[in-house]
N, C-alpha and C positions, 0 to 999 in steps of 0.2 A: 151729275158727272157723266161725261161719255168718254168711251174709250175708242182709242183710235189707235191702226195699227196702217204702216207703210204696206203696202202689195206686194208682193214675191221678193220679201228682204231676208235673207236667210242669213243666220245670227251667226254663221260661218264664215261669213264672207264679211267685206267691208262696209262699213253702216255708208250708206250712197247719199246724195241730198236731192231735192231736197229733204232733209229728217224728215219734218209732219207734211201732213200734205193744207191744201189749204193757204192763203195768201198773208202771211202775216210780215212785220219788221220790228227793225229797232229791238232786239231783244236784252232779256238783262237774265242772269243764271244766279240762283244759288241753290248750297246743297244741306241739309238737313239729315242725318245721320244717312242714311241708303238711297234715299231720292233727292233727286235735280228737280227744281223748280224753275221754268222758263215762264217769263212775263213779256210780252209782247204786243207791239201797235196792231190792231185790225184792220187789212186794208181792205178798201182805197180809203188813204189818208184819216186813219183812226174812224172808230168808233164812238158808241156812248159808253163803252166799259174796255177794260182790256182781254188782254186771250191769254189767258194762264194754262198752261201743262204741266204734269209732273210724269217725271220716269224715271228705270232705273237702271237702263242699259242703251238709251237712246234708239230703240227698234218699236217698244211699245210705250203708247203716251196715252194719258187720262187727260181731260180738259176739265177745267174748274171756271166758275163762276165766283167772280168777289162781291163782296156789297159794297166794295169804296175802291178805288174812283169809281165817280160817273159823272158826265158834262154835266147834269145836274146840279151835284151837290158840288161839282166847282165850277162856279162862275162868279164871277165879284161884278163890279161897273168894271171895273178896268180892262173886262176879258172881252178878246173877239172871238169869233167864230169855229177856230179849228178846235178840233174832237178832242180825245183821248190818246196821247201820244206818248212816247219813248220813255215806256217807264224803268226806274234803276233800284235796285232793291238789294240793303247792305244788311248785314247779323252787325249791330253794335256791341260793343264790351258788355253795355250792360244787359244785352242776352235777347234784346225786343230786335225786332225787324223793322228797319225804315224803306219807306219808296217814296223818293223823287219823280215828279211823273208833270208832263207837261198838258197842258187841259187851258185852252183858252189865249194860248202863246203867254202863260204864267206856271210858275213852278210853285206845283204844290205837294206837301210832306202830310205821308201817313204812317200811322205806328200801328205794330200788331204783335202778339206773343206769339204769333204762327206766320210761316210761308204763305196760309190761304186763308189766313183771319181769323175773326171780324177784322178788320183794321178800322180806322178812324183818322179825321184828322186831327194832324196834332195840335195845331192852332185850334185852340177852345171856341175862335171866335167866326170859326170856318172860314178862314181868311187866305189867300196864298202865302205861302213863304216868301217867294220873289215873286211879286208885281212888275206890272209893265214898266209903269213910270220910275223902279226903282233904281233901275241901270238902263235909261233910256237909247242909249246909241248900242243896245246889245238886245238880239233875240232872244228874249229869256225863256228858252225850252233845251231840250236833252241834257238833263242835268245828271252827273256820276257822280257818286259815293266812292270815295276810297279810306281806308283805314290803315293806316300804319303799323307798323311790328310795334310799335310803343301805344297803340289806340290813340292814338291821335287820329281823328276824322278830317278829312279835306272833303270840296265840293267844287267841283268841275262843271262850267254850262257854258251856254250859247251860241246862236249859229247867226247866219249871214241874212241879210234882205234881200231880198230880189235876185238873189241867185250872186249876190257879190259875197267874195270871203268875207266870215265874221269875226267875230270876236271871241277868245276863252276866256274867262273870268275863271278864280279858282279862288277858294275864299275857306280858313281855319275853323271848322264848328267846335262849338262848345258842347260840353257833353251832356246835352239837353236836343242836340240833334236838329236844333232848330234856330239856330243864333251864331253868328259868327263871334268869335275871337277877337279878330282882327279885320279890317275893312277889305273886304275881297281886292283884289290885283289884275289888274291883267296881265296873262302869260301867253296870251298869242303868240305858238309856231307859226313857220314859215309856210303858206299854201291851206291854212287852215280854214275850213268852212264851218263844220261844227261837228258834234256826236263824239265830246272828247271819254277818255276811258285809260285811266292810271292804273299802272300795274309796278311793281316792284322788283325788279330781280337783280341779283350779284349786287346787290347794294347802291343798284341805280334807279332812277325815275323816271317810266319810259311812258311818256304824253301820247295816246294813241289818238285816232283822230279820223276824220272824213275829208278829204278835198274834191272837190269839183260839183256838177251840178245833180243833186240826189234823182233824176227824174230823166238822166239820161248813162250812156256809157262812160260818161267823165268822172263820173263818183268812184271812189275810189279810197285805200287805206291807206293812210299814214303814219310815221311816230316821229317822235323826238325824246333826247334823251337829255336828263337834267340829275346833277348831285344834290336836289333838293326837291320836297312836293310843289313847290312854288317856283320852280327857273331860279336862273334861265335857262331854255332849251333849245339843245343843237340838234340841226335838222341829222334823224337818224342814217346809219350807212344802210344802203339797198330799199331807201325809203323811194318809192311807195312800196308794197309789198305786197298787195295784193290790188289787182284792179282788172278790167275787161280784158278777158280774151279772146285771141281773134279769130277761133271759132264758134264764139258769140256762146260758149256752153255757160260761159261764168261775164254777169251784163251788170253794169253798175254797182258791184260789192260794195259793201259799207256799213256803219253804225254798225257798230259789234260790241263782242264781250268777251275778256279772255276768263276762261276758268280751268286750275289745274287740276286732273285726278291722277292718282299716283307721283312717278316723276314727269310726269309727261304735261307741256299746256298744250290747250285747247282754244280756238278762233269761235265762237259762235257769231254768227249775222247773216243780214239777208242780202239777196241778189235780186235784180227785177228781171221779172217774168216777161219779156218783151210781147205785146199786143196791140191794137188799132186802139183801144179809148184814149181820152185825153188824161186819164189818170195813170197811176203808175201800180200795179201788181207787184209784190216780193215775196219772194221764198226764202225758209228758214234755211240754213248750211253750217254744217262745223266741220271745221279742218285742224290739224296738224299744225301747232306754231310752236317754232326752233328758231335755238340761236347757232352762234359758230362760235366758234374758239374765245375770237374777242367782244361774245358778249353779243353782239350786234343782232338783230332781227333778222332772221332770213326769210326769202319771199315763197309766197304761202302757193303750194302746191295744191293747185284747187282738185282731191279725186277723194273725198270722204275719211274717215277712217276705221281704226280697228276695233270691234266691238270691244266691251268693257267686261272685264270677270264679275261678275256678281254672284252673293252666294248662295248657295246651293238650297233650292226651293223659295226664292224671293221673288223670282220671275213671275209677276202677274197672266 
């Protein structure tokens, strides 16, 4: 485990970004009684494991190593070449931890009783969950976990080929975490490329999203809002909500994850780092996500935010 701390961050002022330093994306949050746990791609373009952090104020972060994934222990025949990618990590009813994590351009499912394991997978026969050939006209990677106020589990994936908009699939699990219900759907919004990300509020269903090309200043945030986990969905008011500015501080935002502490929600995701290689650099960011009166998404004020009260002698 190493610990890692931001440079002249001082717990007074506003947590600045990027949070960690170091190049990572696609990140997924959860929280276990006092600590946040971030799961995250290593860039350029994933790894052979992921980049786990845990903290409890977002100033100081521990890095953890997992024993599962790894390009190793997922590859089937059907997988190609790309690494360790956009992993989604949900608390089920029944109390275990699932991660969705993309490894091979295929989704594969891990279970653990901890945020930082052992995990395993859950497929006995170390199989993916979603294979290529299973939904062939859809890139079967960034897949989300969302869970309903009634525990009902949903399963959100899929992004675009060649830089063309894809496809969302969204598909009912049974609560075995690993099986659909009913035969996934497609719920493709309007502008959608992929990295989708459901979230719940005022009794609505708001499809969050990525559009444009992940690898330049056109990536960017989306949502859509639906009276159901399954659409249909109207493209959101003030969408996009967050994308490139053009003092270039904030460059291709995207693939995020909302988590709420207190009353307040939270945007985590990454931005790229603009530089000469041919590959893409990103930085971890969280910001400030609000709505307005009616509900609606407002656009995300890219400037850090407010440290978090933690209590008294927990600060590592």
């Amino acid at each position: 485990m190493n610990s890692t701390k931001k440079e002249k961050q001082d717990s007074t002022q506003l947590i600045t970004n990027p949070v960690i330093d170091g190049y990572f994306a696609d990140p997924s949050i959860v929280k276990e009684e006092d600590t946040f746990y971030i799961y995250a791609t290593i860039d350029p373009w994933g790894g052979d494991e992921l980049a786990v952090f845990s903290t409890r104020d977002f100033i100081h972060f521990d890095r953890h190593h997992l024993n599962w994934p790894s390009k190793d222990a997922c590859t089937s025949p059907n997988s190609n070449s790309s690494m360790v990618w956009a992993p989604a990590v949900q608390k089920a009813p029944n109390g275990k931890y699932y991660m969705y994590v993309s490894v091979g351009s295929e989704i594969w499912a891990g279970v653990s009783d901890a945020p930082l394991g052992p995990w395993k997978n859950v497929k006995t026969d170390n199989s993916p969950f979603i294979s290529a050939p299973d939904f062939p006209e859809v890139h079967n990677i960034d897949a989300d976990c969302f869970i309903d106020d009634d525990g009902q589990a949903y399963l959100y994936w899929g992004s675009g080929f060649n830089w063309v908009n894809g496809v969302c699939m969204a598909g009912k699990l049974n609560p075995d975490m690993i099986s659909f219900a009913e035969e996934p759907v497609d719920v493709t919004p309007n502008h959608y490329f992929e990295a989708p990300h459901m979230i719940k509020r005022f009794g609505k269903y708001y499809l969050m999203f990525s559009d444009g090309k992940a690898i330049d200043s056109t990536y960017k945030i989306e949502y859509a809002v639906g009276d159901s986990p399954i659409g249909e969905f109207d493209e959101g008011v003030n969408s996009p909500i967050l994308k490139s500015t053009l003092d270039s501080m904030i460059v291709g935002p995207g693939h995020h994850a909302v988590f709420r502490e207190g009353k307040q929600d939270y945007i985590l995701y990454h931005r790229i780092y603009p530089q000469g290689e041919e590959y893409v650099l990103r930085q971890l960011c969280v910001d400030s996500l609000k709505f307005d009166a009616d509900h609606n998404i407002l656009k995300i004020e890219p400037q850090g935010i407010q440290p978090f009260t933690i209590p008294q002698g927990a600060r590592k």
